[in-house]
FIPA-512917 format. One line per field, with one value per residue (C-alpha): x, y, z. Coordinates in Angstrom, 3 decimals. Example, Ala and Ser with C-alpha at 12.3 -4.5 7.8 and 13.67 -1.06 7.14 Angstrom:
east: 12.300/13.670
north: -4.500/-1.060
up: 7.800/7.140
% end
This chain:
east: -40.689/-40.239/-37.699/-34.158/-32.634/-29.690/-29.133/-28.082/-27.364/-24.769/-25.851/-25.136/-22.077/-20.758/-17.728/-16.359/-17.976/-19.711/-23.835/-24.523/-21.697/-21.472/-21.114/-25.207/-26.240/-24.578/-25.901/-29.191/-28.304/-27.801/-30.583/-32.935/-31.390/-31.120/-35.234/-35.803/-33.976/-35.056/-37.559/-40.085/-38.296/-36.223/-32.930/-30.166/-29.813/-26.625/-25.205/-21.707/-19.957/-16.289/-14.618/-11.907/-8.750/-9.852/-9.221/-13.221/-14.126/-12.825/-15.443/-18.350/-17.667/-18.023/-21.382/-23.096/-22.230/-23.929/-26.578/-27.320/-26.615/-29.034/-31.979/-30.539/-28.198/-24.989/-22.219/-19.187/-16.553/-13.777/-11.655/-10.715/-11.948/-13.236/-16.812/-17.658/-16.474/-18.718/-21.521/-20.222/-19.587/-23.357/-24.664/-21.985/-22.641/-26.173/-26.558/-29.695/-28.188/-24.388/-22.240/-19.510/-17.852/-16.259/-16.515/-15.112/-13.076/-13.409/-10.662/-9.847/-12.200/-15.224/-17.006/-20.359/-22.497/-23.248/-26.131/-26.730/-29.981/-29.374/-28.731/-25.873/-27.602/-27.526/-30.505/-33.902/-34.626/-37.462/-35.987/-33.569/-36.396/-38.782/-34.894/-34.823/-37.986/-37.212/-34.275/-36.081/-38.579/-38.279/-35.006/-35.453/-38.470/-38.358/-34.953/-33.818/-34.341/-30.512/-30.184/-31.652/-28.755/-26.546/-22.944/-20.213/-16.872/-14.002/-13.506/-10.693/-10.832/-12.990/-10.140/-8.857/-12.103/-13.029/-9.085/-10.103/-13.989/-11.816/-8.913/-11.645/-13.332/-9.887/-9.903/-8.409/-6.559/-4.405/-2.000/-0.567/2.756/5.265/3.093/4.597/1.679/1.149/-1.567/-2.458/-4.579/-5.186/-4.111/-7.408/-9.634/-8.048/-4.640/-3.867/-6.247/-5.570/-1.524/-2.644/-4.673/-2.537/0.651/-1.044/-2.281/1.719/2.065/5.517/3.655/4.872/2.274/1.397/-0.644/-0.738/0.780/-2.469/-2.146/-5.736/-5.226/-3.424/-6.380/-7.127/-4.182/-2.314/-2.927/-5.958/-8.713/-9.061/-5.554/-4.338/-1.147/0.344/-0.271/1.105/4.232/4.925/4.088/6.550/9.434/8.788/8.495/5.210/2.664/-0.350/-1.273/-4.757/-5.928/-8.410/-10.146/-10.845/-13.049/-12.129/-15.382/-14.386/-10.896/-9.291/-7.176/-3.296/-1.915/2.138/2.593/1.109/-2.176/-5.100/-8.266/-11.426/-14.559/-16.177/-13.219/-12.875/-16.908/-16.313/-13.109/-14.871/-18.547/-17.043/-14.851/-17.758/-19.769/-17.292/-17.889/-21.607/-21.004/-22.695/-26.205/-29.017/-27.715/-25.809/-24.107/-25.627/-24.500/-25.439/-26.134/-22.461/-20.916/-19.378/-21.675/-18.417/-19.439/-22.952/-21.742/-19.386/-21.786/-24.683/-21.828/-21.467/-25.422/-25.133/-27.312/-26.246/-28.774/-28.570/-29.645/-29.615/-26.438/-25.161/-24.328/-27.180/-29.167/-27.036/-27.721/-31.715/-31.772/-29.079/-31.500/-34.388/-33.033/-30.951/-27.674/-24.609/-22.276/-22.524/-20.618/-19.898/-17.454/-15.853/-14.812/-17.322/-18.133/-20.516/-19.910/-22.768/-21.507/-19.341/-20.667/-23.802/-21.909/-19.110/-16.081/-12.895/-10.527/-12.726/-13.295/-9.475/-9.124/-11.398/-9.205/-6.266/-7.616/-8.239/-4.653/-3.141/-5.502/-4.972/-0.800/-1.786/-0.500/-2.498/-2.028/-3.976/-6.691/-7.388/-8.814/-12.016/-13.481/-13.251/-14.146/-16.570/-15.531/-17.566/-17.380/-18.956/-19.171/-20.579/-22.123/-22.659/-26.279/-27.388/-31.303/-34.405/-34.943/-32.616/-34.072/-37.261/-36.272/-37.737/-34.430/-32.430/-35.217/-35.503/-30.977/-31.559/-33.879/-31.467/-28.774/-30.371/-31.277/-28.052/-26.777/-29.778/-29.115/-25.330/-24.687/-26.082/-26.857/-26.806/-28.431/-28.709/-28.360/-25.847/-26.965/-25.371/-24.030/-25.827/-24.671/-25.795/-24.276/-24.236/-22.617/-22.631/-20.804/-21.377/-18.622/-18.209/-15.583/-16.636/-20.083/-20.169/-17.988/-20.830/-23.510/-22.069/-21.008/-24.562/-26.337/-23.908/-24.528/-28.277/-27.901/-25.015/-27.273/-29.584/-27.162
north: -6.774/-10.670/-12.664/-12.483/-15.829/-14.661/-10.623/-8.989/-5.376/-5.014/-8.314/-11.786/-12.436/-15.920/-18.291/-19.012/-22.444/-23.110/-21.983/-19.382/-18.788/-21.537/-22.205/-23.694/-20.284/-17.875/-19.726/-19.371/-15.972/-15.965/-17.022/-15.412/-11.920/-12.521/-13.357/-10.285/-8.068/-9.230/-7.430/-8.935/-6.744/-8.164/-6.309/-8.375/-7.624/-6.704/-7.612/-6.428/-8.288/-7.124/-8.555/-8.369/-10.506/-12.869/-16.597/-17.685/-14.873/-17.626/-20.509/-17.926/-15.689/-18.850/-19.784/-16.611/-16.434/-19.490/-18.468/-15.304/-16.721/-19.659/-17.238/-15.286/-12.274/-11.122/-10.624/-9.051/-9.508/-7.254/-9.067/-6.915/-3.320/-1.132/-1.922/2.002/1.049/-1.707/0.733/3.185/1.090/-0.519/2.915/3.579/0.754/0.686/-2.825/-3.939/-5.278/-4.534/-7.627/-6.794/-10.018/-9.053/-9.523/-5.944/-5.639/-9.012/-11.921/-14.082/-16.652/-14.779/-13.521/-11.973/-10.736/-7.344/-6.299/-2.875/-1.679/-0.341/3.004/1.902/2.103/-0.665/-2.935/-1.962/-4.514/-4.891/-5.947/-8.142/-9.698/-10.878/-12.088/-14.531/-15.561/-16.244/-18.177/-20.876/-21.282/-24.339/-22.709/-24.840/-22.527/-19.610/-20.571/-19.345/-21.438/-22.735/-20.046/-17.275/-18.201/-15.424/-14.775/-14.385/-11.610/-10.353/-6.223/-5.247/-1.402/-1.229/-0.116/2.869/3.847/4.515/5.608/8.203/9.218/9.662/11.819/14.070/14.341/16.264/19.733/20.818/23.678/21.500/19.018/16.335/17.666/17.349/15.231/12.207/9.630/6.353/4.491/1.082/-0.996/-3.848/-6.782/-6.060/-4.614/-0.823/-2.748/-1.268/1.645/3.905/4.229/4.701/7.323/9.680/8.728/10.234/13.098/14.189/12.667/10.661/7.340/4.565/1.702/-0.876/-3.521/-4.086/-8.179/-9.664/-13.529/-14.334/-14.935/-11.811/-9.601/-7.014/-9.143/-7.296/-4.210/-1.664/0.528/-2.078/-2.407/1.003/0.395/-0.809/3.055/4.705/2.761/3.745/7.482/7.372/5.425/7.594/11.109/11.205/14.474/11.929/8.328/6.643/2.964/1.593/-1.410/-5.096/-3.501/-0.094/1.498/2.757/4.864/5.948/8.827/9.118/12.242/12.916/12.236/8.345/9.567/8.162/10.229/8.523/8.877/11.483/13.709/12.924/13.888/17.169/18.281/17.778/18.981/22.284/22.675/22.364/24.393/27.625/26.921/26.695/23.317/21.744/20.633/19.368/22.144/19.299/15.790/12.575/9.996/7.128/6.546/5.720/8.889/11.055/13.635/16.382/16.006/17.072/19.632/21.139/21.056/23.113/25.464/25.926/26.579/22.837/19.830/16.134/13.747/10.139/6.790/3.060/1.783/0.788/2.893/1.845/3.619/7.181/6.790/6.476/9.252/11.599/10.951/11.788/14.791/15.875/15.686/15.195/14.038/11.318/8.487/5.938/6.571/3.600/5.419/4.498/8.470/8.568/11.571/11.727/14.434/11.322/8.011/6.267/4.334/4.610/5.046/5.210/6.772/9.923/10.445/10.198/12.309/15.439/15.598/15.543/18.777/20.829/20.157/20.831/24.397/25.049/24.321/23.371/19.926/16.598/17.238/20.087/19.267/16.259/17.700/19.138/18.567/17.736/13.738/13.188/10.499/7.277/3.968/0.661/-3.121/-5.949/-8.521/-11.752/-13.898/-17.515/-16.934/-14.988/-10.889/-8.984/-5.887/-7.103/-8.315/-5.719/-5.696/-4.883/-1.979/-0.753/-0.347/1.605/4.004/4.694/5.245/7.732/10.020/9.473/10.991/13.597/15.550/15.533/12.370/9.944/5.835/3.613/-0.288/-2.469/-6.217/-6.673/-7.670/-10.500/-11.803/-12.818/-9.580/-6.419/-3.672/-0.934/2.594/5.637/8.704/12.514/14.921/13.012/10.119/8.121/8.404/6.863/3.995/3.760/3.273/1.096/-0.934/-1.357/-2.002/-4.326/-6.354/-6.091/-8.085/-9.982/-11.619/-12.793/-14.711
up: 10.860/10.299/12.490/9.805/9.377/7.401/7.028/9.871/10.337/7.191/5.008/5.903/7.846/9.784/9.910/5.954/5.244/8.163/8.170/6.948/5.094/2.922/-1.164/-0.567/1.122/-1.440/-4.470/-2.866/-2.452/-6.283/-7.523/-5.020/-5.052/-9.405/-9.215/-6.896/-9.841/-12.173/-14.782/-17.496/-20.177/-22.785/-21.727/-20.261/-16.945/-15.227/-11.469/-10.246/-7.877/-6.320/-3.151/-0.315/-0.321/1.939/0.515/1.075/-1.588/-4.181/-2.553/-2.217/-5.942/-7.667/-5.896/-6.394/-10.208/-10.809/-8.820/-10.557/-14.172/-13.718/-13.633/-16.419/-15.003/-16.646/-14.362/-14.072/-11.575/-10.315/-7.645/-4.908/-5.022/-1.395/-0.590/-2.053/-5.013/-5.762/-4.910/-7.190/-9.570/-9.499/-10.394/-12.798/-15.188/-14.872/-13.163/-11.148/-8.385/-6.525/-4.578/-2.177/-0.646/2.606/5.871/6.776/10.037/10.643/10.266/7.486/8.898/8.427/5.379/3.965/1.343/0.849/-1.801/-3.491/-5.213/-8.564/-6.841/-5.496/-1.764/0.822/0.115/2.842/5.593/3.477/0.415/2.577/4.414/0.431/-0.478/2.381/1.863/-1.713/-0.503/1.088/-1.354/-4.131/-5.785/-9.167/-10.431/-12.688/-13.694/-16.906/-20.331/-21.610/-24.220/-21.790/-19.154/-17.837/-18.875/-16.877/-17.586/-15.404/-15.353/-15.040/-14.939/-12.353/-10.127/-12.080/-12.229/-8.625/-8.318/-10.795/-8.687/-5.926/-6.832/-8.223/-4.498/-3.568/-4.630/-8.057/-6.351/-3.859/-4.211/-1.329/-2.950/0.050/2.617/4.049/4.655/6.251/4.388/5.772/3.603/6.481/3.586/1.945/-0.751/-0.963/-1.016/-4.514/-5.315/-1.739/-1.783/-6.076/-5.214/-2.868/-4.722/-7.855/-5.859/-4.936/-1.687/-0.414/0.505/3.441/2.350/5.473/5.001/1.128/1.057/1.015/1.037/1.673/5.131/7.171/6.007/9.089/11.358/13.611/11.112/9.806/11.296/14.224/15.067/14.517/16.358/12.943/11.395/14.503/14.482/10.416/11.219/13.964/12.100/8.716/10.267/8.310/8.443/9.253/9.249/7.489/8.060/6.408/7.544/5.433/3.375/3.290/4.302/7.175/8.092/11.276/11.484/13.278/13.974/13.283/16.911/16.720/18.383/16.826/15.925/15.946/13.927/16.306/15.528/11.797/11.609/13.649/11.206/7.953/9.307/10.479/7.677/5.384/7.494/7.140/3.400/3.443/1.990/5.145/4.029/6.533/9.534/11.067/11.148/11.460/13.814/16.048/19.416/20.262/19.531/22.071/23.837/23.474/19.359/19.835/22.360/19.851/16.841/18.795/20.222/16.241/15.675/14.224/14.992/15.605/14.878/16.270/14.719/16.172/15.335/11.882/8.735/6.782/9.095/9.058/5.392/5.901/8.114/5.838/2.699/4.763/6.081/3.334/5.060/3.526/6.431/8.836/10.221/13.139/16.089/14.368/11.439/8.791/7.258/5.079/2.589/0.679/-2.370/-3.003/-2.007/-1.191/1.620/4.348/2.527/4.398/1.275/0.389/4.278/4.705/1.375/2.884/6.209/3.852/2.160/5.604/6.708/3.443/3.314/7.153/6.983/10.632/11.829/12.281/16.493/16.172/13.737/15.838/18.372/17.438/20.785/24.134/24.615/27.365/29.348/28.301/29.050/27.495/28.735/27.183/29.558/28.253/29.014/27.986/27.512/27.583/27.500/30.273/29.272/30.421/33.937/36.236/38.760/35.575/34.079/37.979/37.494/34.461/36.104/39.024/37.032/34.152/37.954/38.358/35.358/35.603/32.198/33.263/30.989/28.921/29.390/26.429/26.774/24.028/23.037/20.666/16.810/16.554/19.680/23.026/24.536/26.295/25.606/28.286/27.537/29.402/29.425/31.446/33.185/36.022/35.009/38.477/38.197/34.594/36.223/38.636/36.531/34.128/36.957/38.554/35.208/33.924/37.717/37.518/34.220/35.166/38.288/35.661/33.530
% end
C-alpha cells in the first residue's frame, strides 16, 4: 500500500487551519472525492455532508461545497448530526458519497474529514489512497461546464430522521418509562438528537454537555472525560449514566454508583444478551487487539469467539462483513451494531444496554460487570527517528518478555498512527509481571531514543 499523505486511520485529521486541515486541503478534498463519485450518467449526483459543533466546521463546510459543486455534485448540508447519522443518512437518500466533519474525541482545535461510500461504509484504504492521488493532480480539469455546476441546500430534517432510526432500534415492548438518565452529549454533534431520543422513549433525562459554543466541544466533559457523567449520576440519583464523545460514535457507560463501564464490558452485555436470544450472528464478537483478555475469556466460557483486528473501527467493520458478525467494538467505546449501523455509533450502543437493564430489572452495578478485567497495562514511549521495532536490543526485549508471559498473558507493540510513538501493552494474571515487561520493553526502546 502507497505511503498516505493525508488519510490516516479514520480520514484526515490535524490542527484546524494549519496543514492538513486547511480551507486549500478540503476544497481539494471536494473536488477530488466529487471526481472519484462521480458517474458518466446524466443523473445529478448527490453528496451529504453533516458536522460536529466545533467552530472550524464553518471554515472547512464552506470549502468542501465548493469543491464538490465545481465538478458538478449536489449537496446537502445538515449542521450538526452524530457521525452514524451521516452514514445513515448517505444510504437513506441515495447519495454517492457521505461527509462527516469532526474531529471526534478530540478538542476544538482539531478537525477532519470523514467520507462514506454510497453504502454508507467508511471509504477502503484503497479508495482513500486514488482520492489523494487525485488531490494533487492539476485540480482545474474535468471541472464542470457553468450550467452543469452543482447546487447547494440545507436539510433540515435530517435530525428527526435518525432520532426516529434510532428509537426504532429499542424494542416496541419496553419503555425507559421511570429511568433516571444522565446523557452527556460532550458540547457536540448528538447535542440535540440523544437527550430527544430517550426523552421520547419515557425516560426522566439530566442532559450534560448540550451548550455547544464551538469551542468547549469534548472539554472537561464526554466519553474521554467521563468524570462529568459520574458526577450528574451521583447528584441526580439517576439509574445509569451515557457519554457520548465529539462525534457521538462512540459511548461509555456509568453505572448508578459513578463507576464507569468501558467498551469491553458494554460488548460483553449486549453480545451475551443477544446470544441468549439467538440474535448473536458470526458465533462471536469482534474486537481489536486492545481489548481485555477477561472478554475473550468470558466469550469462549460462553461457546463464543472473539476475533481481533489491528486497531481502528473501520477495521472491526471489514472483518464483521467478512465474517458475518453483527457486534463489535473498541475498548474505547466505539460498538459497532451492525442490525443498525454501518459504523460505531455511541446512541444505539447505549440504547441496547438500556433494553437489558430495563428487561433484567437488575441495576447498572451489576450489569457492568460482565467479566473479570485482566490486569493490563499500556505506555507510550516517545522516539525522534528511524524503526525501534527493528533495533535488535529492542526485538531481543520482546522475545524475553512474551517467555515471560508464556501463554499466561499477552504483549501488545505497536507505533502509534499518527504520533512518533510506541505503544507497548501487556496484560496476564500476574499484575507484577505485566509491570515487568512493560517496563523492560518500554527501556529497550527508550535507550534508542
Amino acid at each position: 500500500m502507497g505511503e498516505r499523505r493525508y488519510f490516516g486511520t479514520d480520514g484526515i485529521r490535524g490542527r484546524a487551519n494549519t496543514h492538513p486541515m486547511t480551507a486549500e486541503v478540503a476544497l481539494r478534498v471536494g473536488l477530488a472525492a466529487g471526481k472519484m463519485f462521480r458517474t458518466d450518467d446524466d443523473r445529478r449526483h448527490l453528496v451529504v455532508i453533516g458536522k460536529d459543533t466545533r467552530l472550524s466546521g464553518y471554515m472547512i463546510e464552506p470549502a468542501l461545497v465548493a469543491g464538490l459543486a465545481s465538478v458538478g455534485m449536489d449537496v446537502r448540508t445538515f449542521g450538526p448530526l452524530p457521525t452514524p447519522g451521516v452514514a445513515m443518512m448517505t444510504r437513506s437518500m441515495r447519495a454517492d458519497l457521505g461527509i462527516m466533519i469532526s474531529a471526534s474525541h478530540n478538542d476544538y482545535a482539531d478537525n477532519g474529514i470523514k467520507l462514506f461510500g454510497p453504502d454508507g461504509y467508511k471509504l477502503s484504504d484503497e479508495i482513500e489512497l486514488k482520492i489523494e492521488a487525485m488531490m494533487d493532480e492539476g485540480l482545474d480539469q474535468d471541472l464542470a461546464p457553468a450550467n452543469k455546476l452543482g447546487r447547494v441546500k440545507r436539510i433540515d430534517d435530517a435530525p428527526p430522521r435518525y432520532i426516529e432510526i434510532a428509537k426504532s432500534a429499542f424494542p416496541k415492548k419496553l419503555s425507559l418509562k421511570g429511568l433516571r438518565i444522565a446523557i452527556d452529549c460532550a458540547n457536540g454533534a448528538g447535542y440535540r438528537v440523544a437527550p430527544t431520543t430517550l426523552y421520547e422513549l419515557g425516560a426522566e433525562i439530566f442532559p450534560v454537555g448540550v451548550e455547544p459554543n464551538g469551542l468547549n466541544i469534548n472539554a472537561e466533559c464526554g466519553s474521554t472525560h467521563p468524570e462529568a457523567v459520574s458526577e450528574a449520576v451521583k447528584r441526580y440519583r439517576c439509574d445509569i449514566g451515557i457519554a457520548l464523545d465529539g462525534d457521538a460514535d462512540r459511548v461509555i457507560i456509568c453505572d448508578e454508583k459513578g463507576h464507569v463501564v468501558d467498551g469491553d464490558q458494554i460488548m460483553a452485555l449486549i453480545g451475551l444478551a443477544w446470544a441468549r436470544k439467538g440474535r448473536l450472528n458470526g458465533g462471536g464478537v469482534v474486537a481489536t487487539v486492545m481489548s481485555n483478555l477477561g472478554l475473550e475469556r468470558k466469550l469462549k466460557a460462553e461457546g463464543l469467539t472473539l476475533e481481533r483486528t489491528k486497531v481502528g473501527d473501520r477495521y472491526v467493520m471489514e472483518r464483521m462483513r467478512a465474517g458475518g458478525f453483527n457486534i463489535g467494538g473498541e475498548q474505547s467505546g466505539h460498538i459497532i451494531l451492525k442490525d443498525y449501523a454501518t459504523t460505531g455509533d455511541g446512541l444505539m450502543a447505549a440504547l441496547q444496554v438500556l433494553a437489558v437493564l430495563v428487561e433484567t430489572g437488575v441495576p447498572m452495578s451489576e450489569l457492568a460487570r460482565q467479566f473479570e478485567p485482566v490486569p493490563q497495562l499500556l505506555q507510550n514511549v516517545r522516539y525522534t527517528a528511524g524503526k525501534p521495532l527493528e533495533d535488535a536490543k529492542v526485538k531481543a526485549a520482546i522475545l524475553e518478555a512474551e517467555a515471560a508471559l508464556n501463554g499466561s498473558g499477552r504483549l501488545l507493540v505497536r507505533p502509534s498512527g499518527t504520533e512518533k510513538l510506541i505503544r507497548v501493552m501487556a496484560e496476564g494474571d500476574d499484575e507484577a509481571l505485566v509491570k515487568r515487561v512493560v517496563a523492560d520493553v518500554a527501556a529497550a526502546v527508550h535507550e534508542l531514543a
